[in-house]
Steps between C-alpha positions, in 0.01 A plus 500: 500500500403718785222325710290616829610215688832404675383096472278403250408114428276405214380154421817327672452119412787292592504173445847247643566152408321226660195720511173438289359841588689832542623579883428884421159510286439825387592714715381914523679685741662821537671758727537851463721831666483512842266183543488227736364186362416189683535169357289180756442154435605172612864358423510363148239735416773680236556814683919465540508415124324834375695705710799356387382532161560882545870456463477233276606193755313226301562142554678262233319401242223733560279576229364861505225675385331856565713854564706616856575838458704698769465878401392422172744290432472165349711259778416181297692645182758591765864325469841538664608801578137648483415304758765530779446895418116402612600267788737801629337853414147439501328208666626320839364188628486406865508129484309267749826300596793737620754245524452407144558819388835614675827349448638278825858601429508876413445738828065692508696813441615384130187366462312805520734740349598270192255600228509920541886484502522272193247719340685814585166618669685600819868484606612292786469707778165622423341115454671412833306807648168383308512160661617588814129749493278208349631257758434739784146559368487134451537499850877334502823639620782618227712220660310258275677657222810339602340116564452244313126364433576208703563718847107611489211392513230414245306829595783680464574378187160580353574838612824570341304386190261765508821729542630385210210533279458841591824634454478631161163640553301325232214569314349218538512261758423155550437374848453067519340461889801750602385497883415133556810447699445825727392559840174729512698771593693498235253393246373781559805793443562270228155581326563845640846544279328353233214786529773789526700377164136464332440878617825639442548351150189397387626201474233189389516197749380169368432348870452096527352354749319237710397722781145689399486744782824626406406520109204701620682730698821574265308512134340665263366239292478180554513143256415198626678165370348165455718213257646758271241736413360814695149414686482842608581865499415848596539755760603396846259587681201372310703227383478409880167660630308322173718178335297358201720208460414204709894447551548824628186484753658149617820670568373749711288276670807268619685811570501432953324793696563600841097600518399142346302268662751208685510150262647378192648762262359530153661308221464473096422104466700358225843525301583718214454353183808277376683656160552205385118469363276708271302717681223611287261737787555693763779393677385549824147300448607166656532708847244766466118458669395740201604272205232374257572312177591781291798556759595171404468566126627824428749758635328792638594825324587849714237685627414824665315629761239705430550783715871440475682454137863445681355201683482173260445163601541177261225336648160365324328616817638778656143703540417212732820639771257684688650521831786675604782238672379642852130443432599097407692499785 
């Protein structure tokens, strides 16, 4: 099935043991050719879990609803072989924890070079050259090709990571807070590397991330993640200039400013709600200043702007966002 989108998530509802309400509710999202897509919201909001849904890393005993295609094709239907073909030819995954992902014992060089020599994709000599190229734009030395991950740093690591996920050029890739560990200097040829492969191979970037100025200056689109079920989405830039979820105004709100008047920093009052319970409204109602009974009642249904269908907002009173985030500031 051929499909206009490199990602595309419909309904996802994932529900683990111990829960009484799914961790992923429903979630819309998708991705296409040569896109950069941001994914915000707090930690446990569910954003690691859909983007790992993509190559079909679910957790035990997961019960799954909903579609994840990658290309068109189906990746929940997806077993064995058909997935390490997925894992290796098509999608990449930076992971948020570099030394979780790389063997202690086996050399960075191996590590990079494994999966396109097993594959056949390139001989020996030419991965070798590939890595020693992504480790230099990386901004490491080929020497760490012949070290171990426990001779370098934490940084470091996260960079050969990023190395490794983008040595088979993939069509789509998946990027889990990829420059948390980095220096601002390097964040930034990091974000720049990520811009060239998007360019060069129209490759679509699913982007996670806490930090909202760099969401707004990397993506596209934008969706917005509050306990498991998109609050928001749309365009960048009006995503940012105009938020019509409450959760998305607080977040910019706490977000520090250099031009900001001197005092406490903005925060969102409150805890996320607990899975453990039924959760029958909004789920962000017990922290919102907006929230009226029927917040409490009922789950509020997408809906868009009106002079803006790509921007939805599942809130019962988005008309009543008004102000843009520097106006409330």
């Amino acid at each position: 099935m051929t499909s206009p989108y490199t990602l595309d998530v419909q309904g996802l509802r994932i529900t683990l043991p111990g829960t009484a309400r799914p961790v992923l509710d429903g979630v819309d999202l998708h991705v296409a050719a040569g896109e950069t897509v941001a994914l915000v919201g707090e930690s446990g909001s569910g954003k690691t879990l859909t983007s790992r849904s993509a190559l079909g890393l679910l957790p035990p005993g997961a019960v799954v609803e909903g579609r994840v295609r990658v290309l068109g094709h189906d990746v929940l239907a997806m077993r064995g072989e058909q997935l390490r073909a997925l894992r290796t030819d098509t999608v990449a995954m930076i992971f948020q924890d570099p030394r979780a992902a790389l063997n202690p014992l086996r050399r960075i060089g191996d590590f990079l070079t494994e999966s396109v020599t097993l594959t056949g994709r390139m001989s020996r000599a030419d991965a070798e050259a590939r890595a020693a190229e992504l480790l230099r734009a990386v901004g490491l030395d080929d020497s760490a090709l012949h070290k171990y991950p426990g001779q370098v740093s934490g940084g470091m690591l996260q960079r050969v990571v990023i190395a490794a996920a983008l040595m088979g050029d993939p069509e789509l890739l998946l990027a889990d807070e990829p420059t948390t560990a980095l220096d601002v200097t390097t964040q930034a040829e990091v974000i720049a590397l990520l811009a060239e492969l998007r360019a060069r191979f129209r490759t679509g970037l699913l982007f996670v991330t806490h930090d909202l100025d760099l969401a707004a200056a990397i993506s596209d689109r934008v969706y917005v993640m509050y306990a498991g079920r998109i609050a928001e989405s749309g365009p960048a830039e009006a995503l940012f200039a105009r938020p019509r979820h409450p959760y998305t105004a607080a977040l910019l709100a706490s977000t520090p400013r250099l031009e900001a008047p001197q005092g406490r920093l903005a925060a969102i009052d409150g805890q996320p709600p607990d899975l453990r319970h039924e959760l029958p409204g909004c789920p962000f109602a017990a922290r919102c200043s907006f929230a009226t009974e029927v917040c409490e009642q009922r789950a509020p249904e997408p809906t868009t702007a009106p002079d803006l269908p790509t921007h939805q907002a599942a809130c019962h009173h988005s008309d009543r966002l008004t102000e843009s985030p520097a106006d409330a500031r």
